[in-house]
Structures are given as C-alpha cells and as structure tokens.
C-alpha positions as CSV (number, residue, x, y, z in Angstrom):
1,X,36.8,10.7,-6.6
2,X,37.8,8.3,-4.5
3,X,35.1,9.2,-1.5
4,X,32.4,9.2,-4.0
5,X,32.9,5.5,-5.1
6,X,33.0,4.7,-1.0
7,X,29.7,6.1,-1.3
8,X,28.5,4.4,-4.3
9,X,30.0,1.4,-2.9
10,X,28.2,2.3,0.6
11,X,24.6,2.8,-0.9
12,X,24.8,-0.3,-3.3
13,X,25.8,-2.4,-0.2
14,X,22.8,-1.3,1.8
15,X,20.5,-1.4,-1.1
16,X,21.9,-5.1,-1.5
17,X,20.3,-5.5,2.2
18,X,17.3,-4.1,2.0
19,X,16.4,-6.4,-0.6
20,X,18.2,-9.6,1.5
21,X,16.0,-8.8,4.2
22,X,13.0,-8.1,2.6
23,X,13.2,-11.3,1.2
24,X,13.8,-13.0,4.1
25,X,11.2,-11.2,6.1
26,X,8.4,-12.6,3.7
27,X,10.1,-15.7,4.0
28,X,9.9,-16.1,7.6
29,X,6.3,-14.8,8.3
30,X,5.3,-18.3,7.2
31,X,8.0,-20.4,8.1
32,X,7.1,-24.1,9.2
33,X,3.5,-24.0,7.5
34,X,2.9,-26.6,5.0
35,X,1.4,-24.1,2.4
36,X,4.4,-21.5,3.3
37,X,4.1,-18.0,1.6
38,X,1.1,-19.2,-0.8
39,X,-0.8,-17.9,2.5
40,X,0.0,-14.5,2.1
41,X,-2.1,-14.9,-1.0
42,X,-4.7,-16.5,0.2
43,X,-6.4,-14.4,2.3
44,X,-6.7,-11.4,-0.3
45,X,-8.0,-13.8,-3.1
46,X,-10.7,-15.1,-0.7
47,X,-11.6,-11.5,0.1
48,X,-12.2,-10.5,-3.3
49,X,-14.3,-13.8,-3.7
50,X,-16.4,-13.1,-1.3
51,X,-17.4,-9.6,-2.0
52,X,-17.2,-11.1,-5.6
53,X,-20.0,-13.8,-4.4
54,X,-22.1,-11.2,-1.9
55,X,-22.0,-8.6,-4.7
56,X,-21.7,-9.7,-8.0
57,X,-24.1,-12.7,-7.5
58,X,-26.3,-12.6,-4.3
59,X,-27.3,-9.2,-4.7
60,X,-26.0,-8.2,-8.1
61,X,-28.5,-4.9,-7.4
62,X,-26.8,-3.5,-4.6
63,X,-23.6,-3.7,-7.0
64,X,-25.2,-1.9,-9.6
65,X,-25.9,0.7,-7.2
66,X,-22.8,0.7,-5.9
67,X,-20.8,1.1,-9.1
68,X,-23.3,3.6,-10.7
69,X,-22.2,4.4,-14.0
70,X,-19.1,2.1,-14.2
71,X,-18.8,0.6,-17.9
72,X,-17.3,-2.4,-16.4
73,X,-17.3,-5.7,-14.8
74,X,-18.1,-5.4,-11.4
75,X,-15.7,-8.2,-10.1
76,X,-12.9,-6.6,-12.2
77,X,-13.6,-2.7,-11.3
78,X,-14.0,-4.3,-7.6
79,X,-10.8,-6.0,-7.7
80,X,-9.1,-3.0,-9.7
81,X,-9.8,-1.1,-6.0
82,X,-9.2,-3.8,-3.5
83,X,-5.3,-4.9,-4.6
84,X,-3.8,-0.9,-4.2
85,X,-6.0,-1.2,-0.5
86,X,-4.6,-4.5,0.1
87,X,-0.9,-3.3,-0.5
88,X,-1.9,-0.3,1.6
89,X,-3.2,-2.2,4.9
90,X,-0.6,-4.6,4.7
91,X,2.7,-2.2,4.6
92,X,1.0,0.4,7.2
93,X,0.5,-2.9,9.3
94,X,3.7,-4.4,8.8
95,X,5.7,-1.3,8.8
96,X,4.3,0.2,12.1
97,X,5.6,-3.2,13.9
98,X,9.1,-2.9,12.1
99,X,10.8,-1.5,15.3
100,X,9.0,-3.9,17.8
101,X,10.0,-7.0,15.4
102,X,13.6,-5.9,14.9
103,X,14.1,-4.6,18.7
104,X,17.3,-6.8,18.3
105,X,18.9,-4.7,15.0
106,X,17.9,-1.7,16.9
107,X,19.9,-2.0,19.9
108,X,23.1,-2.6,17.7
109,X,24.8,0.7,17.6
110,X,26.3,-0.1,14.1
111,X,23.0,-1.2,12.2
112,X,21.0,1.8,10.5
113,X,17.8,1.0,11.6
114,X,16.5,3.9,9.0
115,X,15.7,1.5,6.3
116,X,13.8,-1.1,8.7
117,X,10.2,0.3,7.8
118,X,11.6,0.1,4.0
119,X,12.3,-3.3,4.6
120,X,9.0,-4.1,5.9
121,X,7.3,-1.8,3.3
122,X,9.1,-3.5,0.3
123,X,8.2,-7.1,2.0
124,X,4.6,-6.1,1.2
125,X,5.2,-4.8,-2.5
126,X,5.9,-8.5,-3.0
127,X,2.1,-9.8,-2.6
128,X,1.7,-6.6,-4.2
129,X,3.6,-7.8,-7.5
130,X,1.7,-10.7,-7.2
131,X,-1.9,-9.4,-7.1
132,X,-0.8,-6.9,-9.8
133,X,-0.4,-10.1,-12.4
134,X,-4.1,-11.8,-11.1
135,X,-5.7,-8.3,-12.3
136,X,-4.5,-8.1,-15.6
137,X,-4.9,-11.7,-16.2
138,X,-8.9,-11.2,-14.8
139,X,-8.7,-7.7,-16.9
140,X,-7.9,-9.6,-20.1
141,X,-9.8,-12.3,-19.4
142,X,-13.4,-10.1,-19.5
143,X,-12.2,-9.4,-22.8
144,X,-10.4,-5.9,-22.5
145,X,-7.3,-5.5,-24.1
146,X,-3.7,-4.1,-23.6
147,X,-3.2,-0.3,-23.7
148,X,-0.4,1.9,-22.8
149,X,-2.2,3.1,-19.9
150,X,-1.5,-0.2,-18.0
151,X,2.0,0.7,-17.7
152,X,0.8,3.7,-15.2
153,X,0.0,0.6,-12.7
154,X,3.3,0.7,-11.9
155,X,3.5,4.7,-11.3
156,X,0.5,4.5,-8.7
157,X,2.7,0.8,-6.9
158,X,5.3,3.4,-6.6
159,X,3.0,6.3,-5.0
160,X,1.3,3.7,-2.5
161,X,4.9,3.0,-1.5
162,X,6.3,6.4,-0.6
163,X,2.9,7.1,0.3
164,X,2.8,4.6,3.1
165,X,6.5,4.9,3.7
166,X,6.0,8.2,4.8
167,X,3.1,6.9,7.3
168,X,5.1,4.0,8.2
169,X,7.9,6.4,9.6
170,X,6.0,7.9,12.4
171,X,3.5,5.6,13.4
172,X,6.7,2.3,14.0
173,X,8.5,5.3,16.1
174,X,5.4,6.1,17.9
175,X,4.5,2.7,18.9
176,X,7.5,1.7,20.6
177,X,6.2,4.0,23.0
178,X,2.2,3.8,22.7
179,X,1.5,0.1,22.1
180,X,-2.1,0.6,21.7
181,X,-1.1,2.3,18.4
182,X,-1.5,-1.1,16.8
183,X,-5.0,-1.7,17.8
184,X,-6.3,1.7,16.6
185,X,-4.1,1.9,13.4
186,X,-6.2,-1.6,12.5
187,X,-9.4,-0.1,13.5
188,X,-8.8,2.9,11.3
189,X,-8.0,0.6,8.4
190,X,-11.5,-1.1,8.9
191,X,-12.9,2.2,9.1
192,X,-10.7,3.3,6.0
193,X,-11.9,0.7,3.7
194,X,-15.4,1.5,3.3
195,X,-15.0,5.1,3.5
196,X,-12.5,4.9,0.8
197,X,-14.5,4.4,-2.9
198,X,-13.1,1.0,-2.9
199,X,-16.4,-0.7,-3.0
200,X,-18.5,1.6,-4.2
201,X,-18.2,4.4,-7.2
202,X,-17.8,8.5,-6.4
203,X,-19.9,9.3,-8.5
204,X,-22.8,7.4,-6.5
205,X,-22.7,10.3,-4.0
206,X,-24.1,13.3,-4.1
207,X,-21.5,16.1,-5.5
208,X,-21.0,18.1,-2.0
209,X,-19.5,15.3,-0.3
210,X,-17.2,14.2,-3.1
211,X,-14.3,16.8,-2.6
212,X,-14.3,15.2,1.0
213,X,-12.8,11.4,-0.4
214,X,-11.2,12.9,-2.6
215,X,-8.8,14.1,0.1
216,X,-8.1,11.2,1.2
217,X,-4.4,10.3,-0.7
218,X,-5.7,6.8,-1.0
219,X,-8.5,7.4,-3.2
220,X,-5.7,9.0,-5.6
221,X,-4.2,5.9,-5.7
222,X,-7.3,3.4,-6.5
223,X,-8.9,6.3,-8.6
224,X,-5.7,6.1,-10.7
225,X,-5.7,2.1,-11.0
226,X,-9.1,2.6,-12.2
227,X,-8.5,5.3,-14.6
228,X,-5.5,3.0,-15.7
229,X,-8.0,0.0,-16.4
230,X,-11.0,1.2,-17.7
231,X,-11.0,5.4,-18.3
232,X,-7.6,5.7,-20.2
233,X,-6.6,8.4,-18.7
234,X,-3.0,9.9,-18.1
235,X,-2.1,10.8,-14.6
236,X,-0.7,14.3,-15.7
237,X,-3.9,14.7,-17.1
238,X,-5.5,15.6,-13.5
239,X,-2.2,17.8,-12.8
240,X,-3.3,19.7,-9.9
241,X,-4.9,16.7,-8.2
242,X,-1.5,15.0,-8.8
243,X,0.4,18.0,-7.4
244,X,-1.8,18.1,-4.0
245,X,-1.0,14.0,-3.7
246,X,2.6,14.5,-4.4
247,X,2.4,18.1,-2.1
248,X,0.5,16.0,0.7
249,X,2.9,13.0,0.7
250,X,6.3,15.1,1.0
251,X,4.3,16.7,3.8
252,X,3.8,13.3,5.5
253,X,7.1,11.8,4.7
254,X,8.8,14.8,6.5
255,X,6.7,14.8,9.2
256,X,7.0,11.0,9.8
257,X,10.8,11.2,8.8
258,X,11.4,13.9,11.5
259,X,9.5,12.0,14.3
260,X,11.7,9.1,13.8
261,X,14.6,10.9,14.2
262,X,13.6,12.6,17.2
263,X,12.5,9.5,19.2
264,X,15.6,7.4,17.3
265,X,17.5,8.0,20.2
266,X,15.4,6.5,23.0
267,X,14.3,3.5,21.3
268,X,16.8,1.0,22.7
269,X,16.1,2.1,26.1
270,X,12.6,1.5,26.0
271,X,13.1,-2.1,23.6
C-alpha cells in the first residue's frame, strides 16, 4: 500500500514537471521580444492567409480544382488541414532538438531525460490549442453550426501527439549523433506538406494512387479533422483504417522508444 502511493506520489510529481517545463519552454523561445509568444502565432496565421489570398482570391480556379467535390469553404476546409500539419511540423521540429537544447539536464545522472521529447511535444500542443479555437470560430463564422462531431477534434489532437511522440523518440536520439538529421527532417516536412492532401482534396486524384496517401498516418489525422468539420463522420466508423493508424503508431512508438534507450547511454559523452 504504502509503495503504491510512493508511486502515485512519484508519477504526479513528474507529471507536475512536464507541465512546468513545458510551460516554460514556450515561454522562453521568445523571451526578450516585444510581441513575446504572440509570435508563435503569427507565422501560421500568415501562412493560411496567404494560401487563403493565392487560392481563394487570385486564382479561386486552381482552388476549385484543388478541392474537387468539397461542399465547403475553401479557406475553412484549407485551414481545417493546415492547423493538424502545423502541430505536426512544429513538435517533430521541436522534439528532434529536445536532447541538443537540454544537453545540460542530460548529463545529470538524476534527471529522467525520458520525458524531454514530451516536454517539447506538449510545448507545441499549446499553439495547437490555440489554432484549434481560430477554426471553430472561422467554422462558425461561414455559418456552420455546432455538432457532436466537433468533439472528435480533440481525439485526432491526441493521435497527432502520440503519433509524433513516437517519431520524436528516435529521430532527438539519432541526432545527437547525425546532426544533419535536422536539415533533412525539415526538408522532408516541405516535401510532406504538399504530398500530404492538405491543400488539395483525394478525391482530385485518380483512384490507383489514393491508397498510396492514404498510408501516410498524417493524412488520418487531417482526413479525420475534416470528416469532423464538414462529413459528420465517427472515427469508429472507418474501423479498420483506424486500426492500421493505431497498429502503425505502436509500431513507431516502439521502434523510436527502443532506439532511445539503446543510444540513452552514450548521449552525455557525445553532449
């Protein structure tokens, strides 16, 4: 009885600073600006204003074409796909450089630099949160109105999270010993945004090639934001394409989890 309160006591205590550093690690990214954190905002609101402008007014067309067969507005189907991607870049970026930032907690014996890519990874849910609120206030605002589905939103926030988690494990262990990791990871997220359907509709495509996106974990993710929005449709309703994400993920998270702990030991030596 008595050990399982220590542990109780244990996990609350570290769950108490994850959060405290999380915090502080958003904090921090923009200490001494005069605009402070409202950057972090910034730079996805003027991304989705300028695909926004270039799309949805300078060549409303290529939009159309895009988004064929989409019953909504393109701005808020666009933006609908951009905020999951968003959360994604940002924790995969921020969570591969989790080891290199806090070489200083890793070379204390007694810290449990485990839950350092959750802190990062949790830092980014925060803009996340953020941009979650602008696209139901844009949704409601084009006239749609509340249904139960919305509440999914928060179901496929929690599958980008383990989701890049799991990447975030192997790639900040990896790149304390291949630096150039950083520099590809950000060209594959470059890469990963337009071959994701973030800007453009599936069913644009012709039906051969569609299996192959739909591979891509990400795609479950955005799909499901949309479906959420504007198809009212239940995640359990697509159960076997929820099984392979879930399937696929605990695949990832093991494999990044297990790479961790086999290169755990050397990273203070090469920090």
């Amino acid at each position: 009885m008595a050990e399982t309160k220590k542990k109780s006591k244990y996990n609350n205590s570290t769950m108490k600073l994850i959060f405290k550093l999380a915090r502080n690690d958003f904090k921090k990214r923009y200490a001494g600006s005069i605009m402070g954190s409202m950057w972090a905002f910034v730079q996805p609101v003027v991304t989705v204003a300028m695909y926004y402008l270039v799309f949805g007014l300078i060549f409303p067309s290529r939009a159309l074409l895009a988004a064929s067969g989409v019953e909504a507005p393109y701005v808020v189907w666009l933006t609908a796909g951009l905020v999951p991607w968003f959360f994604f870049s940002e924790a995969i970026g921020n969570g591969t450089s989790s080891l290199l930032e806090y070489s200083y907690l890793v070379k204390k014996v007694v810290f449990k630099i485990d839950i350092l890519p959750i802190i990062k990874v949790l830092a980014a849910s925060f803009i996340h949160i953020f941009f979650l609120f602008v696209l139901i206030i844009l949704y409601l605002c084009y006239g749609f109105k509340p249904s139960l589905y919305l509440i999914q939103l928060v179901y496929y926030s929690l599958c980008m999270f383990v989701l890049t988690l799991a990447i975030s494990y192997a790639t900040s262990a990896v790149v304390v010993f291949f630096r150039d990791l950083t520099q590809i990871i950000n060209i594959v997220l470059q890469l990963g945004m337009w071959g994701t359907p973030i800007l453009w509709e599936l069913g644009s495509i012709s039906e051969k090639y569609r299996l192959f996106f739909k591979l891509n974990p990400v795609f479950y993710i955005v799909n499901g934001y949309r479906d959420s929005l504007f198809n009212n449709k239940f995640f359990w309703q697509d159960p076997l394409y929820t099984l392979y994400f879930w399937g696929l993920t605990l695949v990832l998270f093991l494999i990044g989890f297990g790479i961790f702990k086999k290169l755990r030991p050397h990273f203070a030596d090469v920090l």
